[in-house]
C-alpha positions in Angstrom: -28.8 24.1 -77.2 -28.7 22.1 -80.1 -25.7 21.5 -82.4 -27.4 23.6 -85.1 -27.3 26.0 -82.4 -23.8 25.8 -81.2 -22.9 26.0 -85.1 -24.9 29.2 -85.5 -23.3 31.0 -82.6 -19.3 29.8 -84.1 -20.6 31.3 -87.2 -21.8 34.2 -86.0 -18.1 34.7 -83.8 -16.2 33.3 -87.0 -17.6 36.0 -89.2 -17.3 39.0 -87.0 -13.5 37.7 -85.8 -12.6 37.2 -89.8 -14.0 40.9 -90.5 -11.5 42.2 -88.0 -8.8 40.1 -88.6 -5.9 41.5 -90.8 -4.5 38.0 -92.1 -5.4 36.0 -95.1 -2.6 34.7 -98.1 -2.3 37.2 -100.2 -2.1 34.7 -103.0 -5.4 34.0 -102.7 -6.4 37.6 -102.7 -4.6 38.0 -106.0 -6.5 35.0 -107.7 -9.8 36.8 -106.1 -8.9 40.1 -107.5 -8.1 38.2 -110.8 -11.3 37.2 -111.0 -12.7 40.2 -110.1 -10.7 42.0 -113.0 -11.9 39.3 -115.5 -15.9 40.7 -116.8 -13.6 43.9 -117.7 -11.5 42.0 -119.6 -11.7 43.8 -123.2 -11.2 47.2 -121.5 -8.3 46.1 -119.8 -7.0 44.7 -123.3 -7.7 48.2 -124.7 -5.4 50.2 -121.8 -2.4 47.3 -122.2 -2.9 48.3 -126.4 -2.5 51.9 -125.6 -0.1 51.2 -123.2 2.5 49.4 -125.4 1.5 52.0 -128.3 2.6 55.1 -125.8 5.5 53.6 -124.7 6.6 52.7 -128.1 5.9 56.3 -129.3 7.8 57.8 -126.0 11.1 55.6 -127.7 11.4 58.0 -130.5 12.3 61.3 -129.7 15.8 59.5 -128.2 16.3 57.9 -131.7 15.7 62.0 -133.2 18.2 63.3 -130.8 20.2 60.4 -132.3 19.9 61.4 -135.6 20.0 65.3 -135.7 23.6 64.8 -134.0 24.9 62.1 -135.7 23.4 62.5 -139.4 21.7 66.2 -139.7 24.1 68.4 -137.8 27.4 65.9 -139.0 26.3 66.3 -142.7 24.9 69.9 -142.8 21.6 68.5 -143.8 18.7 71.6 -143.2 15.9 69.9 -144.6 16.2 66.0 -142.8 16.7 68.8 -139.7 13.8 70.1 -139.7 11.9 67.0 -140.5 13.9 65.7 -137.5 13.0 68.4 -135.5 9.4 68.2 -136.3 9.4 64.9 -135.5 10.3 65.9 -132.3 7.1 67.7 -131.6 4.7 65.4 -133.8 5.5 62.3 -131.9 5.0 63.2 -128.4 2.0 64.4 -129.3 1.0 61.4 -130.8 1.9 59.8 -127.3 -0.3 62.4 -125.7 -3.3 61.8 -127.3 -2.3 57.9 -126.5 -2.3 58.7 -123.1 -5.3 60.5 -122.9 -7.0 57.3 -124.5 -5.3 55.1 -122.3 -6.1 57.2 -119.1 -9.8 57.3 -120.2 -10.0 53.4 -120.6 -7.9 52.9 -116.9 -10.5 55.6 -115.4 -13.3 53.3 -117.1 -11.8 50.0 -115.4 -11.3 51.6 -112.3 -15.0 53.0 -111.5 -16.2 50.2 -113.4 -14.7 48.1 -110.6 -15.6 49.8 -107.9 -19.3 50.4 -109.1 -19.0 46.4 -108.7 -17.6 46.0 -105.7 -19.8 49.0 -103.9 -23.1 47.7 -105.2 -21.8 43.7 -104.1 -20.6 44.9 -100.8 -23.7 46.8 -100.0 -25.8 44.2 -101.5 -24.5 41.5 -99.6 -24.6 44.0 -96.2 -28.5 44.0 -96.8 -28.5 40.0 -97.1 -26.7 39.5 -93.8 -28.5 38.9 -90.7 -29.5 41.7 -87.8 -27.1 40.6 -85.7 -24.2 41.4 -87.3 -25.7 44.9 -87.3 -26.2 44.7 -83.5 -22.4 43.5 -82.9 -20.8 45.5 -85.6 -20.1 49.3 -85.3 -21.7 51.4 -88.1 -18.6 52.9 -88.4 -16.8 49.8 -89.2 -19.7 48.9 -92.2 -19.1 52.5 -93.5 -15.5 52.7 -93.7 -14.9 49.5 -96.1 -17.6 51.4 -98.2 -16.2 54.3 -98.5 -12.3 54.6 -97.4 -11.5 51.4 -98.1 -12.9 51.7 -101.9 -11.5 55.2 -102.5 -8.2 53.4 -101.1 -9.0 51.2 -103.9 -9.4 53.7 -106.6 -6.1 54.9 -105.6 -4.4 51.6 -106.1 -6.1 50.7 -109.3 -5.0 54.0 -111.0 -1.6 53.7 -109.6 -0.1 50.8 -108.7 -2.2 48.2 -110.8 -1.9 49.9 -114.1 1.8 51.3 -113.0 2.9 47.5 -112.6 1.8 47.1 -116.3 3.2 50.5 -117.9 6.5 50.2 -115.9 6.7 46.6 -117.5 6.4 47.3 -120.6 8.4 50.5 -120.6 10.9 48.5 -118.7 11.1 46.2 -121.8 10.6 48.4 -124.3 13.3 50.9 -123.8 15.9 47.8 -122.6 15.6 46.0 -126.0 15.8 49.5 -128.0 19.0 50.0 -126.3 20.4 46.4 -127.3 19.6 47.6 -130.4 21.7 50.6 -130.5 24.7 49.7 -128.7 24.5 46.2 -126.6 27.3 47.6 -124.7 26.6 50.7 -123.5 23.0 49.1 -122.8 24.7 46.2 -120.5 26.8 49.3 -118.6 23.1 50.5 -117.8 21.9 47.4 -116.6 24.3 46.6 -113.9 22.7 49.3 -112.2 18.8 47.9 -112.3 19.5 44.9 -109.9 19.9 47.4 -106.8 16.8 49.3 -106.9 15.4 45.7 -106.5 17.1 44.2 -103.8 16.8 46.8 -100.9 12.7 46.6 -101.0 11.8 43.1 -101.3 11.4 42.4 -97.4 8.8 45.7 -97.0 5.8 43.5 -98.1 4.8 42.4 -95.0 5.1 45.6 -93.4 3.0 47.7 -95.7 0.4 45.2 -95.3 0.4 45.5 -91.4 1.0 48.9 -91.8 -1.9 49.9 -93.7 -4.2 47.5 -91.8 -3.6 49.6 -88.9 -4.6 52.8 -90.3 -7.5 51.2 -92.0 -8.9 50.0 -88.4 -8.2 53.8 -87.1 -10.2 55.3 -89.8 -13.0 53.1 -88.8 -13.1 54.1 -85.4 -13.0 57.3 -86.3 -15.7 56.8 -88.9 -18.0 55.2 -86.3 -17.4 58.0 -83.5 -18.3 60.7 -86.5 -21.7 58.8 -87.1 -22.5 58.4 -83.7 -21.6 61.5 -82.5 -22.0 64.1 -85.6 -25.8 63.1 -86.7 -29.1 64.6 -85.6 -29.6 61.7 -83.2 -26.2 61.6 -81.4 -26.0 65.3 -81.6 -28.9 66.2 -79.4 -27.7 63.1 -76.3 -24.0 64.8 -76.5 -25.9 68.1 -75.8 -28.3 67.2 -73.5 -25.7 65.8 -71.2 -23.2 68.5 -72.1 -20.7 65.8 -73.3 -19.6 68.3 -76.1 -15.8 68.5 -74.9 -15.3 64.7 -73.9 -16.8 63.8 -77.5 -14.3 66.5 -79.0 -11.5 64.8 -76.9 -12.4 61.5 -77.6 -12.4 62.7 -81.6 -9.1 64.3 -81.2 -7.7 61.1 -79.7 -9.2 58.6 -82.5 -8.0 61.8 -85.0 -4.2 61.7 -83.9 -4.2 57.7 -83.8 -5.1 57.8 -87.6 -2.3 60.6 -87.9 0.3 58.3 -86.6 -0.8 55.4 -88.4 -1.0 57.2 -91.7 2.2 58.5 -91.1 4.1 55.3 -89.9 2.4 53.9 -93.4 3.4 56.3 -95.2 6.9 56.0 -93.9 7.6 52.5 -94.9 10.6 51.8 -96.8 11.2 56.1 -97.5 14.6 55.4 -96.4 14.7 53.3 -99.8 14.8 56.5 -101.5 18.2 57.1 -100.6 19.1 53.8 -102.3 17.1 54.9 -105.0 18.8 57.9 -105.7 22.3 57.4 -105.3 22.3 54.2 -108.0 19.7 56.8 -110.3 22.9 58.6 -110.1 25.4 56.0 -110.8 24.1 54.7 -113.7 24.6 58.1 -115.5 27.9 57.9 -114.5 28.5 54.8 -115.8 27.1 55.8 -119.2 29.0 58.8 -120.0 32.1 57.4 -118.7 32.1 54.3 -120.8 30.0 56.5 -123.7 32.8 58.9 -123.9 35.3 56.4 -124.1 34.0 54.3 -126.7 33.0 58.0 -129.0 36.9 58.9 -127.9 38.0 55.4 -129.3 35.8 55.7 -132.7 33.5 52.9 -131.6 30.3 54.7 -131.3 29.0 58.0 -132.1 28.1 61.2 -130.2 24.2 61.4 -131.3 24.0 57.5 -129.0 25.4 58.1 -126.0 22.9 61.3 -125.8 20.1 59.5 -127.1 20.9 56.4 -123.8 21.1 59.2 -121.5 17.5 59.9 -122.4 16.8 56.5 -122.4 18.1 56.3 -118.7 15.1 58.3 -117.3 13.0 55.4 -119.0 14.6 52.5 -118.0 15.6 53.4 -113.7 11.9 55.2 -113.5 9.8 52.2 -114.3 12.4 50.1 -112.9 12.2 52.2 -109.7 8.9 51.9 -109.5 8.8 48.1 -110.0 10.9 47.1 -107.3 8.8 49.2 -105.2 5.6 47.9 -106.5 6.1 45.1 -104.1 5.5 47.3 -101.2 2.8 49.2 -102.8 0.9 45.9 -104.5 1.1 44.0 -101.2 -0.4 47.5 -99.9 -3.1 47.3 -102.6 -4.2 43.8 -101.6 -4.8 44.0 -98.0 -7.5 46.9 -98.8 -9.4 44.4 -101.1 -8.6 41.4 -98.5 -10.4 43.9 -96.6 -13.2 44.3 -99.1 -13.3 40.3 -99.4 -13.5 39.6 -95.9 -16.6 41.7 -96.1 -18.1 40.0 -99.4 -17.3 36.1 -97.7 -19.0 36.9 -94.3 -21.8 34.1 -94.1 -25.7 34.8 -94.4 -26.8 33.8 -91.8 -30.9 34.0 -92.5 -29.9 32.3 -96.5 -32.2 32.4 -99.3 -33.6 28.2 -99.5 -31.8 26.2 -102.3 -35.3 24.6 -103.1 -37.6 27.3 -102.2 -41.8 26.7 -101.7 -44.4 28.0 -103.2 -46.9 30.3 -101.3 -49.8 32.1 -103.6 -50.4 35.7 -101.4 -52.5 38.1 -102.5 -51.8 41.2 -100.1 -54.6 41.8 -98.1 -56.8 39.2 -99.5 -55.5 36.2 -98.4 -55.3 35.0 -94.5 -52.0 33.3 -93.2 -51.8 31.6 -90.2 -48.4 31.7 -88.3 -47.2 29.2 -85.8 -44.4 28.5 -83.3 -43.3 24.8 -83.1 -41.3 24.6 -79.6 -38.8 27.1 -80.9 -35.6 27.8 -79.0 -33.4 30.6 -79.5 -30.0 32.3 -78.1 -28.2 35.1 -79.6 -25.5 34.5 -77.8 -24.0 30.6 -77.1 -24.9 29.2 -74.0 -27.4 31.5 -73.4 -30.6 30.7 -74.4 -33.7 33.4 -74.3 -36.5 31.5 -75.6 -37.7 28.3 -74.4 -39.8 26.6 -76.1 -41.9 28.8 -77.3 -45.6 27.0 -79.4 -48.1 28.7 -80.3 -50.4 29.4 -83.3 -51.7 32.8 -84.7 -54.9 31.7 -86.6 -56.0 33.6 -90.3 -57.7 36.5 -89.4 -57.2 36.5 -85.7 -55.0 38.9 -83.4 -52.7 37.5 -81.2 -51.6 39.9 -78.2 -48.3 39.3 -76.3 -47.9 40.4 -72.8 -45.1 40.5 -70.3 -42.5 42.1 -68.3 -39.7 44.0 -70.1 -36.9 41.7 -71.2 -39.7 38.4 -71.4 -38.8 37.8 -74.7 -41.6 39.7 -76.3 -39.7 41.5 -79.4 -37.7 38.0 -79.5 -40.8 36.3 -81.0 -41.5 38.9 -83.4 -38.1 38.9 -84.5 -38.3 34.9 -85.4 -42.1 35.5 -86.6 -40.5 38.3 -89.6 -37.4 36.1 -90.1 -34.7 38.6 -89.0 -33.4 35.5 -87.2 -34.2 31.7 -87.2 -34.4 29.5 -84.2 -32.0 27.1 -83.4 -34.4 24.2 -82.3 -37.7 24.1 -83.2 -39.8 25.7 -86.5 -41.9 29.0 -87.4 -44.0 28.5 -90.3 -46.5 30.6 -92.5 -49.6 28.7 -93.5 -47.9 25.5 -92.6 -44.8 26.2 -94.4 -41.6 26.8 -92.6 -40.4 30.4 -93.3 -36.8 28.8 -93.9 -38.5 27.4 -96.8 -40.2 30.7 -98.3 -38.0 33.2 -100.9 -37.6 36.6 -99.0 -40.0 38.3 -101.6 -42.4 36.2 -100.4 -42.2 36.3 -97.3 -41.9 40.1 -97.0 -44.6 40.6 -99.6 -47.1 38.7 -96.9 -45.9 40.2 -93.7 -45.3 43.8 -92.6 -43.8 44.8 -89.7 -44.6 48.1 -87.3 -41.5 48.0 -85.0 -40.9 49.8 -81.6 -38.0 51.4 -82.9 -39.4 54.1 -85.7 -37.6 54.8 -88.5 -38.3 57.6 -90.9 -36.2 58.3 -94.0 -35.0 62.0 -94.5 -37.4 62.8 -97.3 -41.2 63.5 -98.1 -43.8 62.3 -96.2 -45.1 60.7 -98.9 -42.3 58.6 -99.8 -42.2 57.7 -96.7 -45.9 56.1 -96.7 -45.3 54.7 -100.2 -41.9 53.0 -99.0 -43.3 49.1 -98.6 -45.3 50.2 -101.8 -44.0 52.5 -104.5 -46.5 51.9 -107.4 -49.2 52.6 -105.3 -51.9 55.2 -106.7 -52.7 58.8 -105.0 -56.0 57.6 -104.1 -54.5 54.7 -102.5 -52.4 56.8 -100.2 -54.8 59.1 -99.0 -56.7 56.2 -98.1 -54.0 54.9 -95.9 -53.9 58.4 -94.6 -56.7 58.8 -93.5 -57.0 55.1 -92.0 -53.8 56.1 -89.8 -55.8 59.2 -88.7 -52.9 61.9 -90.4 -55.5 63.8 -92.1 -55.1 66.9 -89.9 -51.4 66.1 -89.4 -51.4 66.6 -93.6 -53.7 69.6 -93.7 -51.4 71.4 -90.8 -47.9 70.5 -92.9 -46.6 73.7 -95.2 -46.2 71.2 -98.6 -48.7 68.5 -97.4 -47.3 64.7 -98.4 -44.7 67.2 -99.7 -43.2 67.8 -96.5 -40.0 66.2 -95.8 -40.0 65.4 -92.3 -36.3 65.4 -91.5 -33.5 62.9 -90.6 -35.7 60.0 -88.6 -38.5 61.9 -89.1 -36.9 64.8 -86.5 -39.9 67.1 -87.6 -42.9 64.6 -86.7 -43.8 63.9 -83.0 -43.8 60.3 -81.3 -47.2 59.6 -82.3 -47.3 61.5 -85.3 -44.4 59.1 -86.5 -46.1 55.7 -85.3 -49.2 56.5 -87.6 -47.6 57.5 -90.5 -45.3 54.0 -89.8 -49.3 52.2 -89.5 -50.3 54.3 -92.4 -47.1 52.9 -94.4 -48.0 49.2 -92.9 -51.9 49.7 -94.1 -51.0 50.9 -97.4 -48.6 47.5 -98.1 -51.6 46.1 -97.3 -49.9 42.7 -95.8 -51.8 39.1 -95.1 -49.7 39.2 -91.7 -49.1 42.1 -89.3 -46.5 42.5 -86.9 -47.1 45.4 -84.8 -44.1 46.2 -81.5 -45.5 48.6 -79.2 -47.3 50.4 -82.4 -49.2 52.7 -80.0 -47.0 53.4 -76.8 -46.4 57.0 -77.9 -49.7 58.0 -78.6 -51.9 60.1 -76.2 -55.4 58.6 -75.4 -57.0 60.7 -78.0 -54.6 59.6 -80.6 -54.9 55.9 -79.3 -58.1 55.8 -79.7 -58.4 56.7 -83.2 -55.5 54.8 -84.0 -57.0 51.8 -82.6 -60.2 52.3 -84.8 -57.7 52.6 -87.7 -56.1 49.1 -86.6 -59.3 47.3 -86.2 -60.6 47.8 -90.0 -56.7 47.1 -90.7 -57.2 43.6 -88.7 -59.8 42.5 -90.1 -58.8 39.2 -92.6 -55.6 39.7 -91.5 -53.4 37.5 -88.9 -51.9 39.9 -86.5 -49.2 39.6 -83.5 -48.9 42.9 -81.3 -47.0 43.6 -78.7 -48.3 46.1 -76.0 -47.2 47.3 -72.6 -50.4 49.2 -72.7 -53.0 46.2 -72.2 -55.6 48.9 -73.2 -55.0 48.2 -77.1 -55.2 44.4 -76.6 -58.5 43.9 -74.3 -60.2 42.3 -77.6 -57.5 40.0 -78.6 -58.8 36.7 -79.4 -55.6 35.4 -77.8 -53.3 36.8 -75.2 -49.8 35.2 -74.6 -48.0 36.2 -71.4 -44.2 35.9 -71.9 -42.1 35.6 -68.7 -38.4 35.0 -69.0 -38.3 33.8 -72.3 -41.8 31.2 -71.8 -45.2 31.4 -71.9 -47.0 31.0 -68.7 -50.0 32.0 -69.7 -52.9 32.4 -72.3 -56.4 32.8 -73.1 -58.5 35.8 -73.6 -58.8 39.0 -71.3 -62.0 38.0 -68.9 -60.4 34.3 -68.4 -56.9 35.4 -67.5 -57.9 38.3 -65.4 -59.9 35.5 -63.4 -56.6 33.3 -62.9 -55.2 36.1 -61.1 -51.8 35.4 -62.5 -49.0 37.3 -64.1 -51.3 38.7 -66.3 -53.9 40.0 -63.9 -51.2 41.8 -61.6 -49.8 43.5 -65.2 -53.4 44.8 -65.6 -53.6 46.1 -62.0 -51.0 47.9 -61.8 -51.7 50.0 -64.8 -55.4 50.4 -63.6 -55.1 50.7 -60.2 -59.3 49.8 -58.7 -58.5 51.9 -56.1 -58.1 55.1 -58.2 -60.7 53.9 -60.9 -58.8 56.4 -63.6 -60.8 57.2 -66.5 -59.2 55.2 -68.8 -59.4 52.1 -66.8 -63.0 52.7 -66.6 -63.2 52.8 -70.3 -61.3 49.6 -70.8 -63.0 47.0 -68.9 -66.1 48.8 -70.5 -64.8 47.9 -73.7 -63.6 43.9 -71.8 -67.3 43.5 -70.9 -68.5 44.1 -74.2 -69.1 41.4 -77.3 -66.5 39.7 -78.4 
């Protein structure tokens, strides 16, 4: 292997060890986030306005306490009373509506950010390669779209816009109280250095802490998908797994109870701390308060309006020197969320890309192999290098024992991977060089493993195609031989046909995934055992389908059934990772190689079944 090579595989380890791994400055994380903040900039601007208008607002009813006491009730005064006292209802309502404003614009940042960061991460998860989907549990890809960003929500409506409230109300009520009485407001500060002292070393902690459970949601996200849908439902049946799955959830269930607990659990002792200095800083005040108003130094009407003050100085403050823990908290969910954005690309888009004019259907491609290599794992190396050329309009069988190499090559050939040595190009150009539009708008692919979306049938066929007309569809129908499937269906194309298509049959799936290729109507096709799970009948009508389908186009297929590929113009046999043969039918049946025994033992001479009869009817006939 190359050193491309070698540097794919690190990559491909790098990226999957730097999604799992839980460490990464959290400096950097905060500049990220930073950035992330700034497109919502005049929003944010808005919320700090309201903010510092609310807060200023909640600073007034103390200074109305003040003055019914010390001026209203001291000098008999009904009218400035009532004024007073309606103050006291007309200001925090003011505040309230402030509030609501500033709540509305917080809840607009928020979901304005994640909105961002859900459409990024899932954008970005269709843009990496397929084999960070084969090495990555579903479970894990699911969890940092969904618990990690409602984690997120929780953070941004808390602790992000708590950091800024508790500031300013911090500041706020601390310079309205110099203003009063300096003294009495010193007295309550000696109290604010201990709610921060205790909490400062739980950073670290949280961070790990939270980590953990995020990683035990996960799991138990992925066992849920795998075990919990229509798919992994019916294997835990069939093998009557039911209670081991339910123990297995139970166990995954109870780690993210402990976790979430232990999490939880960080630094609550500090409470204690908390509490007792909430209480000495009362104490403080009326102690010194009543001795200045015994001593003629102050009034009455202040020391009650700083005890009101209190709550708005030790909350916020409170909540500050905890914000350490809960902000170091916040940023390992989106170093979690980043981790997932920075993962590399691993099939990029080309920074200079080539032109290729396709007209679907129209216009022939050829598609060539250029001693390609290819490992998905380093050091071991399942392609050797592979050459060959698939000429415009021709059809190109591959042929070979399971595990050859087979679905390898029509992996590299749709550009779900790229080689490490060597070069696959379309109509001379190498597909590393063509924009993924392009490339997808000229080939199609019919893979072995069907997949149906949980919706109409119809959709489903216009998936590679959606402005295609009615009449195009029922031509692509009836080309993929569903015409009676359709007519025997209670809505028709209406139908839906169920997660993965549960409702359809084997074969009934294939052709409606051929009539979905044929109507994209592609220059290249890439068929992957398209017809192993039809019956003959079916396979016989499907293969008259495919031929008008092939025709101008540049096909590959794969087939274990040799039946479908007798006409091929070219037949590549694939044997551990190589090509050891080719040629057409007749000429490799006459080497007697791999090739001729993979044909035997499906039509047996000795038998002479009916459909081997059939097919070297069809090998004698014109080419």
């Amino acid at each position: 292997m190359g050193m491309h090579g070698m540097r794919f595989m690190w990559e491909q380890r790098r990226s999957l060890s730097y999604l799992e791994s839980g460490e990464r400055p959290t400096k950097e994380t905060a500049r990220r986030l930073l950035r992330t903040l700034w497109p919502h900039r005049v929003k944010i601007a808005g919320v700090m306005a309201l903010t510092i208008v609310t807060v200023a607002i909640g600073l007034v009813p103390p200074l109305l306490i003040r003055a019914i006491i010390d001026t209203a009730i001291a000098r008999h005064n009904l009218g400035l009373l009532w004024w007073l006292a309606l103050g006291m209802v007309a200001f925090p309502t003011a505040g309230a509506i402030g509030s609501l404003g500033q709540n509305y614009l917080n809840a607009v940042v928020s979901q304005s950010l994640i909105h961002d960061l859900r459409t990024a991460m899932y954008e970005h998860g269709q843009r990496l390669g397929i084999s960070f989907f084969t090495r990555t549990p579903g479970g894990e890809i699911h969890s940092r779209l969904i618990n990690d960003l409602n984690s997120v929500q929780q953070v941004m409506n808390t602790t992000l816009t708590g950091l800024f409230v508790n500031a300013i109300q911090l500041v706020l009520t601390l310079g309205t109280m110099f203003v009063i009485n300096w003294e009495l407001a010193l007295a309550a500060m000696l109290v604010l250095p201990a709610f921060a002292l205790p909490v400062l070393s739980y950073g670290k902690k949280t961070y790990e802490a939270l980590n953990r459970r995020q990683e035990a949601l996960s799991r138990l996200t992925g066992h849920l998908e795998e075990t919990l849908t229509l798919s992994g439902i019916i294997v835990v049946k069939s093998f009557g797994a039911r209670r081991r799955e339910a123990d297995r959830f139970r166990a995954f269930s109870e780690d993210v109870r402990v976790k979430s607990i232990r999490y939880s659990m960080v630094g609550q002792w500090l409470n204690l701390v908390v509490k007792v200095f909430s209480a000495l800083g009362p104490a403080l005040l009326y102690g010194l308060g009543g001795y200045l108003v015994i001593q003629h130094q102050t009034q009455l009407g202040t020391v009650v309006a700083f005890s009101s003050y209190l709550g708005q100085l030790y909350s916020p403050a409170s909540s500050l020197a905890g914000s350490n823990t809960s902000l170091i908290g916040g940023l390992a969910l989106f170093d979690r969320i980043f981790r997932f954005l920075d993962l590399p690309v691993d099939v990029p888009e080309p920074t200079t890309p080539a032109t290729l004019a396709v007209t679907p259907g129209v216009t022939p491609l050829s598609l060539a192999f250029r001693d390609v290599r290819f490992s998905y794992k380093a050091g071991e190396e399942v392609l050797h290098g592979i050459s060959f050329e698939a000429r415009s309009g021709e059809l190109t069988a591959i042929v070979g024992p399971s595990g050859a190499g087979k679905s390898t090559i029509l992996s590299l050939a749709a550009r779900f991977y790229d080689p490490q040595e060597g070069t696959v190009t379309l109509a001379g150009l190498p597909l590393t060089t063509l924009p993924e539009e392009t490339l997808r708008r000229a080939i199609s692919v019919v893979t072995q493993e069907l997949f149906l979306f949980h919706t109409t049938l119809e959709e489903n066929i216009r998936y590679g195609r959606p402005e295609a007309t009615d009449e195009e569809v029922w031509e692509a129908v009836r080309a993929a031989q569903l015409e009676d499937l359709v007519a025997s269906m209670p809505q028709g194309l209406q139908t839906v046909v169920g997660e993965r298509g549960y409702r359809l049959s084997g074969g009934e799936k294939q052709r409606v995934a051929i009539a979905r290729a044929i109507l994209r109507n592609p220059s290249v096709l890439l068929l992957d055992e398209a017809t192993s799970s039809l019956d003959s009948h079916a396979e016989r009508l499907i293969q008259e389908a495919l031929q008008r389908l092939f025709l101008g186009r540049t096909v590959i297929a794969i087939a274990h059934r040799l039946s479908t590929i007798l006409q091929a113009h070219q037949i590549l046999v694939v044997e551990s990772g190589q090509i050891v043969e080719r040629g057409r039918h007749a000429e490799l049946l006459r080497r007697n190689g791999l090739y001729a025994r993979l044909y035997h033992e499906q039509f047996d001479p000795g038998l002479q079944p009916e459909e081997a009869l059939r097919a070297e009817a069809r090998a004698r006939g014109p080419r």
